[in-house]
C-alpha positions as CSV (number, residue, x, y, z in Angstrom):
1,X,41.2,-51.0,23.3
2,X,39.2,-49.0,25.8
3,X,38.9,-45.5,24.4
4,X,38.0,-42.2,26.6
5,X,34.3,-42.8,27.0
6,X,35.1,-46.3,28.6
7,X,37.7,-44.9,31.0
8,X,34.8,-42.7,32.1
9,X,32.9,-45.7,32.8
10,X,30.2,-45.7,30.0
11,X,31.5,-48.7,28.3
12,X,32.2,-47.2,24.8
13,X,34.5,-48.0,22.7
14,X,36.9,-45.3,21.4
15,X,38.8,-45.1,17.8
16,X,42.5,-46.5,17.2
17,X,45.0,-43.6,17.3
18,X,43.1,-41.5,19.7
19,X,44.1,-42.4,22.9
20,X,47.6,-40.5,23.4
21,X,45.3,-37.3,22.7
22,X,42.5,-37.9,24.8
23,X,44.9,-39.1,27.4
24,X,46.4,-35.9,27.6
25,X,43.6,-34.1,27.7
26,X,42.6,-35.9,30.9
27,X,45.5,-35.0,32.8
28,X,47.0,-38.2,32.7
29,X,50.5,-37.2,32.0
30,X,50.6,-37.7,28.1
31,X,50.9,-34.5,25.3
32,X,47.8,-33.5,23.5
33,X,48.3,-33.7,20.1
34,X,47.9,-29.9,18.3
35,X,44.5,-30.9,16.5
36,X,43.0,-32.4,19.5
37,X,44.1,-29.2,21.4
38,X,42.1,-27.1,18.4
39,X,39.1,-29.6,18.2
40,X,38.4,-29.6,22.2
41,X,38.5,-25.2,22.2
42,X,36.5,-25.3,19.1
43,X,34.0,-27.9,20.8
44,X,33.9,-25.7,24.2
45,X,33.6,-22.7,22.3
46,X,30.3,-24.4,20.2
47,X,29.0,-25.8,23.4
48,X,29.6,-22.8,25.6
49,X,27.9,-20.6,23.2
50,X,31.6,-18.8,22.8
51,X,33.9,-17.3,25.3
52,X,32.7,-13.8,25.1
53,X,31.9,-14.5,21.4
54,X,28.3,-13.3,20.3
55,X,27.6,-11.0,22.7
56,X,24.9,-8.1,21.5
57,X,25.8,-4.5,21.5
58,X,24.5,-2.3,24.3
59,X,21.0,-1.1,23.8
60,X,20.7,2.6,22.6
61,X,21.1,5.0,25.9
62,X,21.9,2.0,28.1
63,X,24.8,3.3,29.3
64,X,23.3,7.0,30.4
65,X,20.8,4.4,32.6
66,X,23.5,3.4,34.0
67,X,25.4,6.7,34.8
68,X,22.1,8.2,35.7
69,X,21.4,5.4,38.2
70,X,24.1,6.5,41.0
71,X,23.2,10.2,40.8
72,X,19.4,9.0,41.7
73,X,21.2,7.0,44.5
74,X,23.4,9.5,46.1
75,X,20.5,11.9,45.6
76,X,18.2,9.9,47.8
77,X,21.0,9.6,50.4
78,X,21.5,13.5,50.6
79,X,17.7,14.4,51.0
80,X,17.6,11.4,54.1
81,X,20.8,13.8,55.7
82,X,18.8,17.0,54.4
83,X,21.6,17.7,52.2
84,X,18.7,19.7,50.1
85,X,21.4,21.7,47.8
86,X,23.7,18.7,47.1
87,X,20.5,16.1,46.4
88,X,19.3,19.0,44.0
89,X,22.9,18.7,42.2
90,X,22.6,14.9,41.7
91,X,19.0,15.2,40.8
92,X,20.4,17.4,37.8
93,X,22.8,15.3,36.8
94,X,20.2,12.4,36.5
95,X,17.9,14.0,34.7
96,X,20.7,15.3,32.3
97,X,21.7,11.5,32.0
98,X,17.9,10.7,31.0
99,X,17.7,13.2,28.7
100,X,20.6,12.2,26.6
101,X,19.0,8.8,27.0
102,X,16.0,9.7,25.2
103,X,17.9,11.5,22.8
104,X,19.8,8.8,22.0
105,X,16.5,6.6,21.2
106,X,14.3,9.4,19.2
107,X,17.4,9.1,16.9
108,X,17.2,5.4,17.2
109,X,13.6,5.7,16.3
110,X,14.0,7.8,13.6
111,X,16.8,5.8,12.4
112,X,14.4,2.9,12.3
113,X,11.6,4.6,10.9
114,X,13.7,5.8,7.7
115,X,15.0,2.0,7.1
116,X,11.4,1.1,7.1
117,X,10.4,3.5,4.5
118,X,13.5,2.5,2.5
119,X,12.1,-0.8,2.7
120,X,8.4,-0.1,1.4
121,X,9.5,2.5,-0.9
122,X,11.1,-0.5,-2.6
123,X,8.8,-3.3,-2.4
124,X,6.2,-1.1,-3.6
125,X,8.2,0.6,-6.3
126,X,9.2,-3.4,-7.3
127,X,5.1,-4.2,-7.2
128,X,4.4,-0.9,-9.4
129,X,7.4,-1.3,-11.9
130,X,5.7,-5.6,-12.4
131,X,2.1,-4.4,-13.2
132,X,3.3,-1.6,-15.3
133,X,4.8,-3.7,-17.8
134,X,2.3,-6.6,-17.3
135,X,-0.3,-3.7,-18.2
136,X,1.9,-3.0,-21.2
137,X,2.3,-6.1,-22.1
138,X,-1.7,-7.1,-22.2
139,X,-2.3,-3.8,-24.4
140,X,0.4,-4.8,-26.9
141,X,-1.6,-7.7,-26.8
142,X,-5.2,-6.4,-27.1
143,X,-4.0,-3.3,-29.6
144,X,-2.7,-6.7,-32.0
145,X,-5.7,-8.6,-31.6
146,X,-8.3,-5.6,-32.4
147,X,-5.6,-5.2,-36.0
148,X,-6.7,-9.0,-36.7
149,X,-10.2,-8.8,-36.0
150,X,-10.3,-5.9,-38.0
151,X,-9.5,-7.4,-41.0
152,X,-12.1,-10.4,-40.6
153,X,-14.8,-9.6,-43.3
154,X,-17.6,-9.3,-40.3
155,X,-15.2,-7.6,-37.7
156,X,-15.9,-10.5,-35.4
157,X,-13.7,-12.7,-33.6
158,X,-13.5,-16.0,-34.5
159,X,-13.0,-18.6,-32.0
160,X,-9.8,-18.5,-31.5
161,X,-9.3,-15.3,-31.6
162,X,-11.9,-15.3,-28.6
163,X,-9.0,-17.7,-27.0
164,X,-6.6,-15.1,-27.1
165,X,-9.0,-12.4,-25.4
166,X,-9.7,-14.6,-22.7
167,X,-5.7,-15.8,-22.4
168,X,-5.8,-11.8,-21.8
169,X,-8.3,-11.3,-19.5
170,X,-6.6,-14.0,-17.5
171,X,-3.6,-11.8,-17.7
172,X,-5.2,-8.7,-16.5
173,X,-7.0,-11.1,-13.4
174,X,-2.7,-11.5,-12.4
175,X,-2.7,-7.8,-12.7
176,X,-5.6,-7.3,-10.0
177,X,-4.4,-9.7,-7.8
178,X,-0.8,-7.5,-7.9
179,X,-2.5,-4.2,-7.1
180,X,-4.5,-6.4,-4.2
181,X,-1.2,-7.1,-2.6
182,X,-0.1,-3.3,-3.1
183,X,-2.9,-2.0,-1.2
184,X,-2.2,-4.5,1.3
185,X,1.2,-3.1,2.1
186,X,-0.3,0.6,1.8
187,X,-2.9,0.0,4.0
188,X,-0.9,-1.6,6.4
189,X,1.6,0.9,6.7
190,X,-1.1,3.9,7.4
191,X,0.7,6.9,7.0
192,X,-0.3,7.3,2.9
193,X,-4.0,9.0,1.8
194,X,-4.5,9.3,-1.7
195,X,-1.6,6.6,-2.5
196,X,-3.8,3.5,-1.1
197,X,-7.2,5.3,-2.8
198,X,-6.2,6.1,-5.8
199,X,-4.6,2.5,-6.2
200,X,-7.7,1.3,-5.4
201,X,-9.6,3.1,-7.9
202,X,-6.8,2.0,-11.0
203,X,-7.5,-1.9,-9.4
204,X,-11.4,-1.0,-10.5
205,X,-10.2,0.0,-14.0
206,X,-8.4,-3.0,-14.4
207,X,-11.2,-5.3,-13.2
208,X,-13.3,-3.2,-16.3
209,X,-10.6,-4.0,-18.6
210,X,-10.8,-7.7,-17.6
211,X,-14.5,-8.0,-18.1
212,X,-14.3,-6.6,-21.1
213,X,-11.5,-8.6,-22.7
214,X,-13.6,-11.6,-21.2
215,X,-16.0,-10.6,-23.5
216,X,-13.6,-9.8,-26.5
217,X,-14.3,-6.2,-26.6
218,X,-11.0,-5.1,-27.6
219,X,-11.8,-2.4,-29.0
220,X,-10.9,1.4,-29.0
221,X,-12.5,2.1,-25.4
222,X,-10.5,-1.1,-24.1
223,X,-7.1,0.8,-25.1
224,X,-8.1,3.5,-23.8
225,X,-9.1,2.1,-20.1
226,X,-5.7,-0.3,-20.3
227,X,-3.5,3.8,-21.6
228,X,-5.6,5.3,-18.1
229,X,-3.9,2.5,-16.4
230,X,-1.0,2.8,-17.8
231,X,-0.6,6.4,-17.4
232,X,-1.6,6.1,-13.4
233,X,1.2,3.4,-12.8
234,X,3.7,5.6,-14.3
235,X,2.7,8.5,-12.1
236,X,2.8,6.2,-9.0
237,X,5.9,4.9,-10.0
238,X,7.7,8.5,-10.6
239,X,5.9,9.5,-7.2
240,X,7.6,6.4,-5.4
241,X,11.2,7.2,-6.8
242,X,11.0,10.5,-6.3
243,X,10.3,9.3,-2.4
244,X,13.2,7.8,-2.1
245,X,15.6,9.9,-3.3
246,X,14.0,12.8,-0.9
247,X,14.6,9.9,1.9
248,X,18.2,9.3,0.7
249,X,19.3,13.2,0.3
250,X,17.7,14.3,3.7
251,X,19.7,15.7,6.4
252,X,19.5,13.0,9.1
253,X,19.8,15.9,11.8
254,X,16.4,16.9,10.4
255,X,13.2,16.1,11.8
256,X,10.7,14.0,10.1
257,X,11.0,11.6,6.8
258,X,9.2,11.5,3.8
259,X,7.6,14.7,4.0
260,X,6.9,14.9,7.6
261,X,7.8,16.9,11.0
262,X,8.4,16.0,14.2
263,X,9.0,12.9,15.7
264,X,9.8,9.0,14.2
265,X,5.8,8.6,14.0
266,X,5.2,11.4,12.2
267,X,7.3,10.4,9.3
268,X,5.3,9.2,6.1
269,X,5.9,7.2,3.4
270,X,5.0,9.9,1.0
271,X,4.3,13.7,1.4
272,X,1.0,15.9,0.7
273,X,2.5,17.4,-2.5
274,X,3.2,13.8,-3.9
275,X,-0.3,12.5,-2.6
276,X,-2.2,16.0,-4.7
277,X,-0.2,15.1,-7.4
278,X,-1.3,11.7,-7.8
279,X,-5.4,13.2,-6.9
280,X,-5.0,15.8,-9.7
281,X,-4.0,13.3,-12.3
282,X,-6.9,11.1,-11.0
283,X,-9.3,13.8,-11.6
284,X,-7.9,15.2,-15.3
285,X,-8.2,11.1,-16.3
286,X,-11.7,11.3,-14.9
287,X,-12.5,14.4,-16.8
288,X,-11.3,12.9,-19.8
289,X,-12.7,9.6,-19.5
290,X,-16.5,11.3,-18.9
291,X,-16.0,13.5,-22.2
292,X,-15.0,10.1,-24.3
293,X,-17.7,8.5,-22.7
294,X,-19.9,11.2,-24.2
295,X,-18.3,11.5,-27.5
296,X,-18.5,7.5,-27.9
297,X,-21.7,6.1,-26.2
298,X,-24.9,8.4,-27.4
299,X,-28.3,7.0,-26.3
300,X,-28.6,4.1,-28.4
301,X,-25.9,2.6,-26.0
302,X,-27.2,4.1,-22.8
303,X,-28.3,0.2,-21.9
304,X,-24.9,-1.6,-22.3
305,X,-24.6,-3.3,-19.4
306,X,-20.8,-2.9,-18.8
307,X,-21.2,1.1,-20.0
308,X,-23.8,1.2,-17.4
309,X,-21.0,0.1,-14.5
310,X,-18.0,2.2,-15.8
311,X,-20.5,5.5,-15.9
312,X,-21.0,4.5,-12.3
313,X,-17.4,4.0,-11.7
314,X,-16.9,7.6,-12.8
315,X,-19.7,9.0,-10.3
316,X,-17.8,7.1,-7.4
317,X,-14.6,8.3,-8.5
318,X,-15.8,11.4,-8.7
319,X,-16.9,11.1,-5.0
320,X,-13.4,9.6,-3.8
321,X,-11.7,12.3,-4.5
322,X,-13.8,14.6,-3.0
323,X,-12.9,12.6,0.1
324,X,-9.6,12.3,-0.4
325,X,-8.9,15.9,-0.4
326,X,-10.7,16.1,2.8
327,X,-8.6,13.0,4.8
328,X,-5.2,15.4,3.7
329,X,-6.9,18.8,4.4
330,X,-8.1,17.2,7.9
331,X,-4.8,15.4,8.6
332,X,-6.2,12.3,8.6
333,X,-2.5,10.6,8.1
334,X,-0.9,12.5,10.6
Protein backbone atom coordinates (compact mmCIF):
# COMPACT_ATOMS: atom_id res chain seq x y z
CA UNK A 1 0.00 0.00 0.00
CA UNK A 2 1.11 3.57 -0.69
CA UNK A 3 -0.40 5.72 2.15
CA UNK A 4 -0.88 9.70 1.95
CA UNK A 5 2.72 10.74 2.54
CA UNK A 6 3.81 8.58 -0.55
CA UNK A 7 1.09 10.05 -2.81
CA UNK A 8 2.70 13.29 -1.96
CA UNK A 9 5.87 12.02 -3.17
CA UNK A 10 7.95 11.45 0.15
CA UNK A 11 8.06 7.82 -0.14
CA UNK A 12 6.33 6.90 3.29
CA UNK A 13 4.43 4.40 3.92
CA UNK A 14 0.99 5.00 5.38
CA UNK A 15 -1.22 2.62 7.92
CA UNK A 16 -3.84 -0.10 6.63
CA UNK A 17 -7.39 1.40 6.91
CA UNK A 18 -6.47 4.91 6.37
CA UNK A 19 -6.58 5.47 2.99
CA UNK A 20 -10.45 5.98 2.22
CA UNK A 21 -10.04 8.95 4.83
CA UNK A 22 -7.06 10.56 3.74
CA UNK A 23 -8.28 10.13 0.25
CA UNK A 24 -11.08 12.22 0.91
CA UNK A 25 -9.47 14.64 2.57
CA UNK A 26 -7.46 15.28 -0.61
CA UNK A 27 -10.15 15.88 -2.76
CA UNK A 28 -10.01 12.81 -4.56
CA UNK A 29 -13.59 12.05 -4.68
CA UNK A 30 -13.94 9.59 -1.63
CA UNK A 31 -15.94 10.48 2.05
CA UNK A 32 -13.89 11.41 4.96
CA UNK A 33 -14.57 9.35 7.58
CA UNK A 34 -16.25 11.51 10.80
CA UNK A 35 -12.98 11.02 13.12
CA UNK A 36 -10.63 11.95 10.39
CA UNK A 37 -12.93 15.00 9.72
CA UNK A 38 -12.44 15.77 13.89
CA UNK A 39 -8.72 14.76 13.94
CA UNK A 40 -7.62 17.06 10.79
CA UNK A 41 -9.80 20.47 12.62
CA UNK A 42 -8.34 19.50 15.80
CA UNK A 43 -4.72 19.20 14.12
CA UNK A 44 -5.31 22.77 12.18
CA UNK A 45 -6.65 24.24 15.17
CA UNK A 46 -3.24 22.95 17.32
CA UNK A 47 -1.07 23.96 14.45
CA UNK A 48 -2.70 27.30 13.63
CA UNK A 49 -2.50 28.35 17.11
CA UNK A 50 -6.68 28.17 17.02
CA UNK A 51 -9.06 29.85 14.77
CA UNK A 52 -9.71 32.94 16.83
CA UNK A 53 -9.11 30.75 19.89
CA UNK A 54 -6.59 32.33 22.54
CA UNK A 55 -6.83 35.66 21.72
CA UNK A 56 -5.92 38.19 24.80
CA UNK A 57 -8.37 40.68 26.01
CA UNK A 58 -8.02 44.32 24.94
CA UNK A 59 -5.54 46.24 27.00
CA UNK A 60 -7.11 48.58 29.76
CA UNK A 61 -8.24 52.08 27.78
CA UNK A 62 -7.31 50.61 24.38
CA UNK A 63 -10.37 51.19 23.04
CA UNK A 64 -10.63 55.12 24.07
CA UNK A 65 -6.96 55.14 21.97
CA UNK A 66 -8.71 54.14 19.45
CA UNK A 67 -11.90 56.49 19.61
CA UNK A 68 -9.58 59.25 20.45
CA UNK A 69 -7.35 58.62 17.43
CA UNK A 70 -9.93 60.03 14.65
CA UNK A 71 -10.92 63.16 16.64
CA UNK A 72 -6.89 63.94 16.62
CA UNK A 73 -7.25 63.28 12.87
CA UNK A 74 -10.14 65.24 11.84
CA UNK A 75 -8.85 67.87 14.13
CA UNK A 76 -5.59 68.29 12.23
CA UNK A 77 -7.69 68.43 8.98
CA UNK A 78 -9.92 71.32 10.28
CA UNK A 79 -6.95 73.60 11.53
CA UNK A 80 -5.10 72.93 7.76
CA UNK A 81 -8.89 74.49 6.32
CA UNK A 82 -8.73 77.02 9.45
CA UNK A 83 -11.81 75.45 10.67
CA UNK A 84 -10.41 76.91 14.22
CA UNK A 85 -13.93 76.35 16.18
CA UNK A 86 -14.58 72.80 14.71
CA UNK A 87 -10.66 71.59 15.27
CA UNK A 88 -11.21 73.00 18.86
CA UNK A 89 -14.49 70.56 19.11
CA UNK A 90 -12.47 67.43 18.03
CA UNK A 91 -9.60 68.47 20.12
CA UNK A 92 -12.20 68.14 23.15
CA UNK A 93 -13.39 65.09 22.32
CA UNK A 94 -9.78 63.58 22.19
CA UNK A 95 -8.67 64.73 25.17
CA UNK A 96 -12.03 63.50 26.81
CA UNK A 97 -11.17 60.07 25.15
CA UNK A 98 -7.58 60.25 26.95
CA UNK A 99 -8.82 61.03 29.96
CA UNK A 100 -11.11 58.20 30.41
CA UNK A 101 -8.04 56.29 29.16
CA UNK A 102 -6.03 57.13 32.04
CA UNK A 103 -8.83 56.60 34.15
CA UNK A 104 -9.31 53.46 33.16
CA UNK A 105 -5.45 52.48 33.99
CA UNK A 106 -5.07 54.33 37.56
CA UNK A 107 -7.94 51.84 38.35
CA UNK A 108 -5.97 49.24 36.59
CA UNK A 109 -3.04 50.18 38.65
CA UNK A 110 -4.65 50.30 41.73
CA UNK A 111 -6.31 47.15 41.01
CA UNK A 112 -2.88 45.63 40.64
CA UNK A 113 -1.38 47.31 43.42
CA UNK A 114 -4.07 45.78 45.93
CA UNK A 115 -3.51 42.13 44.47
CA UNK A 116 0.04 42.63 45.27
CA UNK A 117 -0.48 43.50 48.75
CA UNK A 118 -2.97 40.56 49.03
CA UNK A 119 -0.14 38.66 48.02
CA UNK A 120 2.59 39.83 50.56
CA UNK A 121 0.16 40.27 53.23
CA UNK A 122 -0.04 36.45 52.95
CA UNK A 123 3.38 35.14 52.32
CA UNK A 124 4.53 37.21 55.10
CA UNK A 125 1.64 36.37 57.40
CA UNK A 126 2.56 32.39 56.27
CA UNK A 127 6.49 33.28 57.20
CA UNK A 128 5.35 34.92 60.73
CA UNK A 129 2.59 32.30 61.62
CA UNK A 130 6.10 29.34 60.84
CA UNK A 131 8.55 31.01 63.22
CA UNK A 132 6.02 31.68 65.79
CA UNK A 133 5.35 28.25 66.48
CA UNK A 134 9.00 27.12 65.72
CA UNK A 135 9.81 29.84 68.49
CA UNK A 136 7.21 28.07 70.69
CA UNK A 137 8.23 25.03 70.02
CA UNK A 138 12.22 25.60 70.95
CA UNK A 139 10.91 27.28 74.38
CA UNK A 140 8.77 24.24 75.18
CA UNK A 141 11.92 22.69 74.56
CA UNK A 142 14.38 24.77 76.53
CA UNK A 143 11.61 25.50 79.58
CA UNK A 144 11.80 21.18 79.77
CA UNK A 145 15.43 20.93 79.56
CA UNK A 146 16.17 23.75 82.35
CA UNK A 147 13.27 21.32 84.71
CA UNK A 148 15.93 18.36 84.05
CA UNK A 149 18.94 20.07 84.74
CA UNK A 150 17.53 21.32 87.67
CA UNK A 151 17.13 18.28 89.27
CA UNK A 152 20.85 17.13 88.55
CA UNK A 153 22.60 17.31 92.05
CA UNK A 154 25.19 20.07 90.55
CA UNK A 155 22.62 21.85 88.28
CA UNK A 156 24.84 21.09 85.40
CA UNK A 157 24.11 19.47 82.21
CA UNK A 158 25.37 16.42 81.53
CA UNK A 159 26.43 15.53 78.11
CA UNK A 160 23.62 14.76 76.71
CA UNK A 161 21.67 17.00 77.96
CA UNK A 162 24.30 19.49 76.33
CA UNK A 163 23.08 17.46 72.97
CA UNK A 164 19.73 18.59 73.39
CA UNK A 165 20.72 22.41 73.85
CA UNK A 166 22.64 22.31 70.89
CA UNK A 167 19.78 20.14 68.84
CA UNK A 168 18.02 23.60 69.98
CA UNK A 169 20.22 26.04 69.07
CA UNK A 170 20.24 24.42 65.66
CA UNK A 171 16.54 24.93 65.79
CA UNK A 172 16.69 28.54 66.59
CA UNK A 173 19.66 28.93 63.56
CA UNK A 174 16.18 27.69 61.11
CA UNK A 175 14.40 30.37 62.93
CA UNK A 176 17.03 33.16 61.80
CA UNK A 177 17.30 31.99 58.58
CA UNK A 178 13.13 32.39 58.33
CA UNK A 179 13.22 36.01 59.60
CA UNK A 180 16.26 36.42 56.92
CA UNK A 181 13.88 35.62 54.17
CA UNK A 182 11.12 37.99 55.82
CA UNK A 183 13.16 40.87 55.69
CA UNK A 184 13.97 40.00 52.25
CA UNK A 185 10.44 40.34 51.05
CA UNK A 186 9.98 43.56 53.38
CA UNK A 187 12.75 45.21 52.10
CA UNK A 188 12.01 44.46 48.79
CA UNK A 189 8.65 45.72 48.71
CA UNK A 190 9.73 49.35 50.26
CA UNK A 191 6.69 50.85 51.29
CA UNK A 192 6.94 49.37 55.18
CA UNK A 193 9.23 51.45 58.11
CA UNK A 194 9.25 49.99 61.38
CA UNK A 195 7.89 46.51 59.93
CA UNK A 196 11.34 45.51 58.19
CA UNK A 197 13.29 47.30 61.49
CA UNK A 198 11.76 45.98 64.03
CA UNK A 199 12.00 42.42 62.38
CA UNK A 200 15.37 43.02 62.18
CA UNK A 201 15.97 43.75 65.66
CA UNK A 202 13.57 40.33 66.92
CA UNK A 203 16.27 38.31 64.20
CA UNK A 204 19.10 39.83 66.70
CA UNK A 205 17.21 38.38 69.80
CA UNK A 206 17.03 35.27 68.24
CA UNK A 207 20.68 35.02 67.17
CA UNK A 208 21.18 35.78 71.33
CA UNK A 209 18.92 33.06 72.10
CA UNK A 210 20.98 30.78 69.81
CA UNK A 211 24.29 31.56 71.29
CA UNK A 212 23.10 30.95 74.37
CA UNK A 213 21.42 27.62 73.92
CA UNK A 214 24.87 26.76 72.12
CA UNK A 215 26.28 27.26 75.25
CA UNK A 216 23.49 25.44 77.32
CA UNK A 217 22.35 28.41 79.14
CA UNK A 218 18.78 27.61 79.43
CA UNK A 219 18.18 29.28 81.96
CA UNK A 220 15.52 31.94 83.26
CA UNK A 221 17.02 34.84 81.03
CA UNK A 222 16.87 32.37 77.92
CA UNK A 223 12.97 32.14 78.48
CA UNK A 224 12.73 35.31 78.83
CA UNK A 225 14.65 36.44 75.42
CA UNK A 226 12.75 33.27 73.45
CA UNK A 227 8.72 35.03 75.56
CA UNK A 228 10.22 38.76 73.96
CA UNK A 229 10.27 36.88 70.75
CA UNK A 230 7.42 35.38 71.14
CA UNK A 231 5.41 38.18 72.18
CA UNK A 232 6.92 40.41 68.94
CA UNK A 233 5.73 37.67 66.44
CA UNK A 234 2.41 37.70 67.76
CA UNK A 235 2.19 41.45 67.44
CA UNK A 236 3.45 41.27 63.86
CA UNK A 237 1.27 38.62 63.17
CA UNK A 238 -2.14 40.48 64.59
CA UNK A 239 -0.56 43.66 62.65
CA UNK A 240 -0.50 41.60 59.33
CA UNK A 241 -4.17 40.23 59.64
CA UNK A 242 -5.49 43.11 60.68
CA UNK A 243 -3.84 44.46 57.13
CA UNK A 244 -5.67 42.40 55.23
CA UNK A 245 -8.91 42.60 56.36
CA UNK A 246 -8.56 46.62 56.11
CA UNK A 247 -7.47 45.66 52.33
CA UNK A 248 -10.50 43.28 51.89
CA UNK A 249 -13.26 45.70 53.49
CA UNK A 250 -12.06 48.95 51.58
CA UNK A 251 -14.11 50.76 49.24
CA UNK A 252 -12.43 50.09 45.87
CA UNK A 253 -13.74 53.64 44.66
CA UNK A 254 -11.43 54.93 47.40
CA UNK A 255 -8.02 56.15 46.93
CA UNK A 256 -5.07 54.49 48.35
CA UNK A 257 -4.49 50.81 50.02
CA UNK A 258 -3.27 49.81 53.11
CA UNK A 259 -3.28 52.95 54.87
CA UNK A 260 -2.42 55.19 52.13
CA UNK A 261 -3.73 58.26 49.77
CA UNK A 262 -3.48 59.00 46.45
CA UNK A 263 -2.39 57.11 43.70
CA UNK A 264 -1.49 53.03 43.13
CA UNK A 265 2.18 54.00 44.36
CA UNK A 266 1.22 55.47 47.32
CA UNK A 267 -0.43 52.48 48.64
CA UNK A 268 1.51 50.56 51.53
CA UNK A 269 1.58 47.34 52.77
CA UNK A 270 0.95 48.54 56.20
CA UNK A 271 -0.27 51.98 57.72
CA UNK A 272 1.50 54.50 60.26
CA UNK A 273 -0.83 53.45 63.14
CA UNK A 274 0.13 49.69 62.63
CA UNK A 275 3.91 50.53 62.10
CA UNK A 276 3.67 52.87 65.96
CA UNK A 277 2.07 50.02 67.20
CA UNK A 278 4.65 47.56 66.49
CA UNK A 279 7.58 50.68 67.73
CA UNK A 280 5.71 51.06 71.03
CA UNK A 281 5.71 47.45 71.82
CA UNK A 282 9.49 47.38 70.80
CA UNK A 283 10.21 50.03 73.20
CA UNK A 284 7.95 48.73 76.42
CA UNK A 285 10.00 45.09 75.67
CA UNK A 286 13.10 47.25 75.72
CA UNK A 287 12.23 48.95 78.96
CA UNK A 288 11.54 45.77 80.43
CA UNK A 289 14.29 43.89 79.28
CA UNK A 290 16.94 46.83 80.67
CA UNK A 291 15.08 46.67 84.29
CA UNK A 292 15.60 42.56 84.31
CA UNK A 293 18.90 43.12 83.13
CA UNK A 294 19.34 45.24 86.22
CA UNK A 295 17.45 43.14 88.67
CA UNK A 296 19.49 39.92 87.46
CA UNK A 297 23.13 40.82 86.40
CA UNK A 298 24.71 43.09 89.40
CA UNK A 299 28.48 43.77 88.99
CA UNK A 300 29.91 40.51 89.74
CA UNK A 301 28.43 39.65 86.18
CA UNK A 302 29.29 43.01 84.52
CA UNK A 303 32.18 40.82 82.45
CA UNK A 304 29.98 37.96 80.97
CA UNK A 305 30.79 38.06 77.65
CA UNK A 306 27.37 37.34 76.14
CA UNK A 307 25.75 39.94 78.91
CA UNK A 308 28.26 42.33 77.56
CA UNK A 309 26.64 42.02 73.75
CA UNK A 310 22.90 41.85 74.79
CA UNK A 311 23.48 45.25 77.02
CA UNK A 312 24.76 46.53 73.72
CA UNK A 313 21.92 45.22 71.90
CA UNK A 314 19.70 47.28 74.18
CA UNK A 315 21.74 50.63 73.49
CA UNK A 316 21.26 50.01 69.66
CA UNK A 317 17.78 49.21 70.02
CA UNK A 318 17.39 51.95 71.86
CA UNK A 319 18.94 54.07 68.96
CA UNK A 320 16.63 52.29 66.16
CA UNK A 321 13.78 53.46 67.34
CA UNK A 322 14.74 56.71 67.76
CA UNK A 323 15.21 56.41 63.95
CA UNK A 324 12.41 54.83 63.25
CA UNK A 325 10.15 57.40 64.47
CA UNK A 326 11.92 59.82 62.43
CA UNK A 327 11.77 57.73 58.80
CA UNK A 328 7.54 57.86 59.53
CA UNK A 329 7.57 61.42 60.91
CA UNK A 330 9.70 62.45 57.70
CA UNK A 331 7.72 60.21 55.31
CA UNK A 332 10.40 58.31 54.46
CA UNK A 333 7.94 55.41 52.90
CA UNK A 334 5.88 57.63 51.10
Amino acid sequence: ETGMMGMMGMGMPMEKGMMPGMMGMMGMGMPMEKGMMGMGMGMGMGMGGGMGGGQQPPKPGSENIKKAIPDEDRAADNLEKNNREEAANDQQKARDELKKTMEELEKRLKQLREEELERLLANLEARVNKMLAMQEEVKAGTVALDAQIQKNEDKKPTREQISISQKLSDREGEIVAEADRAINVLRNEGSAVAFPQVLEEVRQDMTRVKERLNSSNVQKGTQDLEQDIIDALKEMQAALKKAQQDLKKKDPMEGGGGGGGGGPQDQKLLDEIAELKMIKSMQEQINKRTIRYNKEHKTEQADDPQIIKELKDLSIKQEKIEGMVKDIASGKNK
